[in-house]
N, C-alpha and C positions, 0 to 999 in steps of 0.2 A: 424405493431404490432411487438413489441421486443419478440423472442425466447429466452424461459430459457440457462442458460449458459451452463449447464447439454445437452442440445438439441442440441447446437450448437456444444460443443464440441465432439459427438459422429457421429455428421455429419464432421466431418474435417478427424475423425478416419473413416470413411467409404468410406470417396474420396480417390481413389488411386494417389498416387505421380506422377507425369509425370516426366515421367527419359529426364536426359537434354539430347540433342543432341550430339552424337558425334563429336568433328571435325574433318572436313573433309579433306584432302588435296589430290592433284591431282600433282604426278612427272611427269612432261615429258619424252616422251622415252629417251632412250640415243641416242643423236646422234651417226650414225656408222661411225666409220673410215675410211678413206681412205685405199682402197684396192690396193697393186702392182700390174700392171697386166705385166710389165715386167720390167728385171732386167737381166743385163748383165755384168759379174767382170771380164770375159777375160781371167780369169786364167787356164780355160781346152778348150779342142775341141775336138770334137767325130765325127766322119765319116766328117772332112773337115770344120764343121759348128760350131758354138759358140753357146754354149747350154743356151738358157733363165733358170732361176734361178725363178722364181714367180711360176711356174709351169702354166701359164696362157698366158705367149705368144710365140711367134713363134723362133724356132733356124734363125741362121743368116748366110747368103752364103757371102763369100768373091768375090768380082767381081773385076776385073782391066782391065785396058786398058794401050797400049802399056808400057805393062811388069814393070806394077805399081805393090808393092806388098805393102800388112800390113804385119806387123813386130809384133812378142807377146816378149814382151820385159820383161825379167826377173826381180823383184824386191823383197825386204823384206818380204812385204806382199801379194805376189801372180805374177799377171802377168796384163800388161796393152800394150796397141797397138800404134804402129808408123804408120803414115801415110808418103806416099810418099815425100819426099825433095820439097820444090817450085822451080817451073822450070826456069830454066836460063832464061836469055833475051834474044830472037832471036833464043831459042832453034824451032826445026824444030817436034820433037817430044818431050809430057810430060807424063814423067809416071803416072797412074794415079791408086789410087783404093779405095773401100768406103767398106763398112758392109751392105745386105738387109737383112732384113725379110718381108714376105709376107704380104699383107694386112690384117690386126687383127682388128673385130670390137670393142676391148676389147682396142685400140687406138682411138676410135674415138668417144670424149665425147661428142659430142650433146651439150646441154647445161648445162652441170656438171662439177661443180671444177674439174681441172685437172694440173697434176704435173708433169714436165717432166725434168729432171735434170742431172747432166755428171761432174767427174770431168777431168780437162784439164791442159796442161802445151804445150804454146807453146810461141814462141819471135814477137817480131815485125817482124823483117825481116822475119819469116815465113808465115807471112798473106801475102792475095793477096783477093781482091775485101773483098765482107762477108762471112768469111771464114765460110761453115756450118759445125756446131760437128754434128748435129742430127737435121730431120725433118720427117713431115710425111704428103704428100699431097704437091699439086705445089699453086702457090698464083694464079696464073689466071686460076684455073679448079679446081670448087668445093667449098674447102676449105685448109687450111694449118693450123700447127703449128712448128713451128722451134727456135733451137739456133743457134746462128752464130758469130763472131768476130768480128768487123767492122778494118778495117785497117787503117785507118786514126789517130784513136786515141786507138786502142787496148781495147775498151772496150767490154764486154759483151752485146748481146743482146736479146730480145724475142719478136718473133714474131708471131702474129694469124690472119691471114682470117676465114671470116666466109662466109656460104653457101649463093649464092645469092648475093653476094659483091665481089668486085677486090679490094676492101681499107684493106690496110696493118697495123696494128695497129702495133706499136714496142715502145718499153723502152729499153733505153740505161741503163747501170751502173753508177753512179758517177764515178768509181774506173775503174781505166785500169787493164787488165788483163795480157797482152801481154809482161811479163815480163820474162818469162821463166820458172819461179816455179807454184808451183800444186795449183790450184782451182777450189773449188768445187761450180759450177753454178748450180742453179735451177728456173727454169720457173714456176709459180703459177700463173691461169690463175681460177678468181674467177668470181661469177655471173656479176658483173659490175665492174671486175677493173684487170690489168695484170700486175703482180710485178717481177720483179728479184732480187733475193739473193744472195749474192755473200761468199765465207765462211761464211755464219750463219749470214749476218748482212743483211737487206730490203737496196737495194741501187738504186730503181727507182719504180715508180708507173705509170700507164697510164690510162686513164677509158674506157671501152668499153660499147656499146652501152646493152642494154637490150636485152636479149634472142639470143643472137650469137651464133651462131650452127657451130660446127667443126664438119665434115662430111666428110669423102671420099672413093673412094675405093683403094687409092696409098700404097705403099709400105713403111714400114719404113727403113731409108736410115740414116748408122754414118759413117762421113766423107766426106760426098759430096752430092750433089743434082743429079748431072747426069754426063755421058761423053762428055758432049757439050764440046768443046776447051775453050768454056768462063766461066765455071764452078767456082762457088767459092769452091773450094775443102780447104778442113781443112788439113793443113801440118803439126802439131804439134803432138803430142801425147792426148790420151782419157783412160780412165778410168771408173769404174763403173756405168753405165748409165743406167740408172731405170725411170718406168713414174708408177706414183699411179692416181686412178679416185676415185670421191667421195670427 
């Protein structure tokens, strides 16, 4: 049966409108930053020690062995540290001396992006084995991360053990280092892959395995691994040396 047009149209006027749906969208958080948790420019010392700059990690003891010292070496913009000369051939004693600070869990990313970086200036004839600028952790106990110089070919390197493994993953540089002038390295050590940077440019990549955990309780160490006579100790000069997690 057709309704009068009269009918119909005071039934359209008595349906109320359905209001359209809003649309909807959903931002993602913002990813957070990478936080410093330490950060060393060299340029002051307070009671003997080298005062972290991040407000998040630990001051730094000067250590030597036979009457090795660091040198804070005056420059334009501020102050940066010498390391002991390489020691002659046949010497019977090597001066020796590195930078600690105490074990910081605030170094020890688990499985979190982590960034560990230094700028350096030193020569060929200053290397001797892998010369280390900075590490934290030994490769056969635990876990490790480290830079170091390879002396063969003066490039840049990084390296990372992880917890539960002795396998050393490392990326060289394309680019040698070991020229004499100031470069600025950084180790980037991402969920599945370990890069180094060399002034601002990616100049190697490596993959690591899934979920590699850097763990330990060691001491972070610039300038040397340890007092062993076989020590790849770093002879060249260092500068601003900083690690961000996250």
């Amino acid at each position: 049966m057709k309704l009068p047009a009269r009918v119909l149209t005071l039934a359209l006027i008595l349906v109320p409108a359905v209001p359209a749906l809003a649309a909807t969208t959903t931002s993602p958080a913002a990813k957070a930053s990478p936080v410093v948790v330490a950060r060393y420019s060299f340029d002051s010392t307070a009671a003997g020690k080298v005062p972290d700059l991040s407000g998040r990690g630990v001051p730094l003891t000067i250590r030597s062995a036979d009457r090795g010292a660091v040198r804070f070496v005056a420059a334009k913009t501020g102050r940066y540290i010498g390391l002991p000369l390489r020691c002659a051939a046949g010497a019977s004693t090597c001066p020796r001396a590195l930078l600690e600070g105490a074990d910081d869990p605030d170094l020890d990313p688990g499985t979190r992006s982590f960034r560990w970086g230094a700028t350096i200036a030193v020569a060929k004839s200053q290397l001797a084995g892998s010369s280390n600028i900075l590490q934290k952790g030994v490769a056969t106990t635990e876990s490790q991360w480290k830079m170091q110089v390879g002396e063969t070919h003066g490039r840049a390197q990084c390296v990372v053990v992880g917890r539960g493994s002795s396998r050393a993953y490392l990326v060289r540089s394309t680019v040698a280092v070991a020229d004499g002038k100031w470069h600025k390295i950084l180790c980037v050590r991402s969920s599945a892959a370990l890069t180094i940077v060399v002034d601002g440019v990616s100049r190697g990549t490596t993959r690591l395995p899934a979920g590699m955990s850097i763990l330990n309780d060691k001491p972070l160490r610039i300038g040397g691994p340890n007092f062993n006579t076989s020590s790849d100790m770093f002879h060249g000069s260092i500068d601003d040396v900083y690690a961000t997690i996250g």
